[in-house]
C-alpha positions as CSV (number, residue, x, y, z in Angstrom):
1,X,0.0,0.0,0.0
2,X,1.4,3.5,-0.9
3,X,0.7,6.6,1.1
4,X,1.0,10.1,0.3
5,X,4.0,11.6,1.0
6,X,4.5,13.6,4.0
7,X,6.0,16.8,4.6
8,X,7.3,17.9,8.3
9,X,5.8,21.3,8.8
10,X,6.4,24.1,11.5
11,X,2.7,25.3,11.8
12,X,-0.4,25.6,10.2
13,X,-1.9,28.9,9.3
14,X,-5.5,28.7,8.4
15,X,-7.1,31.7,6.9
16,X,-10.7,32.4,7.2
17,X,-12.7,32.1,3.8
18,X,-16.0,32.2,5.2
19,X,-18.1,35.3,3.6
20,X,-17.6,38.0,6.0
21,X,-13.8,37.6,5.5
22,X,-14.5,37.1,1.7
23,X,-16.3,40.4,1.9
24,X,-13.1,41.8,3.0
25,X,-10.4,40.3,0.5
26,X,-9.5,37.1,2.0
27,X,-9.3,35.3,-1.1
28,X,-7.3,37.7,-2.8
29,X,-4.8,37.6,0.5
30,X,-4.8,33.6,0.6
31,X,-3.5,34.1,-3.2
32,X,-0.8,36.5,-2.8
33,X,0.1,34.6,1.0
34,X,0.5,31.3,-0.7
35,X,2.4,32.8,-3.8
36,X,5.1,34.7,-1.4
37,X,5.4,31.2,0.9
38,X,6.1,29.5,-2.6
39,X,8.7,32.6,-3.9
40,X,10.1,32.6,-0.8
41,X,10.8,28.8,-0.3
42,X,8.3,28.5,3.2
43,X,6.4,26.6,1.4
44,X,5.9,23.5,3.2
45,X,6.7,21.0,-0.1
46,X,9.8,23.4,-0.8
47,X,13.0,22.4,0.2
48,X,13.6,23.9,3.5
49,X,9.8,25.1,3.5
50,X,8.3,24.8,6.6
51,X,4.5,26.6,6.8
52,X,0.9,24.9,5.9
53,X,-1.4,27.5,4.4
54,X,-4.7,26.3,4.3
55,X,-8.1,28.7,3.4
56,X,-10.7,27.9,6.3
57,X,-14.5,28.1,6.9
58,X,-15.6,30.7,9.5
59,X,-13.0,31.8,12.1
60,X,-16.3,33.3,14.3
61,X,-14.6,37.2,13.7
62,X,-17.1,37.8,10.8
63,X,-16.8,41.5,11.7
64,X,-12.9,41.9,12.2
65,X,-12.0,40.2,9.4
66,X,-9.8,39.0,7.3
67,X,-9.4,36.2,10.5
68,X,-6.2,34.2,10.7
69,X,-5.4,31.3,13.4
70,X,-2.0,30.0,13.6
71,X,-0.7,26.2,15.4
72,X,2.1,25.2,15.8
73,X,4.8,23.5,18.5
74,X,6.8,25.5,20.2
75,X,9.1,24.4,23.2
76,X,7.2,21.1,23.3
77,X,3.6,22.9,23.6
78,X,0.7,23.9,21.4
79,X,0.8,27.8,20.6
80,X,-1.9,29.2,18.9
81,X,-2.7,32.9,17.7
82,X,-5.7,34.5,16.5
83,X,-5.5,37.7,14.4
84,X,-8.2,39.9,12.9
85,X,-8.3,42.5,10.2
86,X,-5.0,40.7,8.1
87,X,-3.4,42.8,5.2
88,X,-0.6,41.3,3.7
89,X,2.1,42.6,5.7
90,X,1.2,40.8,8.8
91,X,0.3,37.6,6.9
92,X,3.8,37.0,6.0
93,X,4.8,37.9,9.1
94,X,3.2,35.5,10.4
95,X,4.2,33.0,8.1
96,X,8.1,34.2,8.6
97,X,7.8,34.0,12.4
98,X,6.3,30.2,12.2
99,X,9.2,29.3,9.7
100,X,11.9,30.6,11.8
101,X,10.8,29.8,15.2
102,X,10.5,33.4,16.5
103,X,7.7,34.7,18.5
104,X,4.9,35.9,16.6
105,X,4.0,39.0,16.2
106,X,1.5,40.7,18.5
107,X,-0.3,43.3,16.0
108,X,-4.0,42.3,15.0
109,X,-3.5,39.3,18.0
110,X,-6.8,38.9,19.5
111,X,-6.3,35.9,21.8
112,X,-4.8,37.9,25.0
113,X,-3.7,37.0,26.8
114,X,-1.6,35.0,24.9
115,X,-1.7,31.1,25.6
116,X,1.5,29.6,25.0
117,X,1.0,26.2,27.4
118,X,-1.6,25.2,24.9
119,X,-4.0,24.7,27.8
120,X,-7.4,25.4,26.4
């Protein structure tokens, strides 16, 4: 039996496409995220890539948005971020921070305080 192939990832960002966000150029932001992971080798399926980009039903900030939640491991814990009203700028960010393994970045972050224990 063959599987697909799997590719180690740093986080997941999943940005909200539900029609609030849509409203408010989320689809046009997922395009130019995903081409800038891509040109800039984040990518997760490029060598050295790292980052999952993945479009998302409703976030539940239908009046913030464009939403974007971010997972990912970090000193042996789930982190998670939630950020409202994302340009561009902020998206890749984002996506820069995950790949690296800096701390995010606290504009637009609407989860304070903060959980980095990944207690729920």
């Amino acid at each position: 039996m063959t599987h697909p192939r799997y590719f180690p990832t740093s986080g997941h960002l999943l940005l909200c496409r539900g029609s609030s966000c849509q409203q408010r150029n989320s689809v046009l932001l997922h395009k130019a995220l995903w081409n800038a992971l891509e040109r800039d080798g984040v990518a997760y399926y490029k060598q050295g890539g790292s980052v999952r980009l993945t479009d998302s039903g409703c976030l539940g900030a239908c009046k913030f948005g464009p939403t974007l939640c971010v997972y990912r491991e970090r000193d042996g814990q789930l982190e998670q971020a939630w950020y409202a009203g994302v340009d561009f700028p902020l998206a890749r960010a984002v996506a820069q921070a995950v790949h690296e393994g800096r701390e995010l970045p606290s504009e637009g972050r609407y989860d304070s305080p903060p959980n980095p224990t990944g207690n729920l």
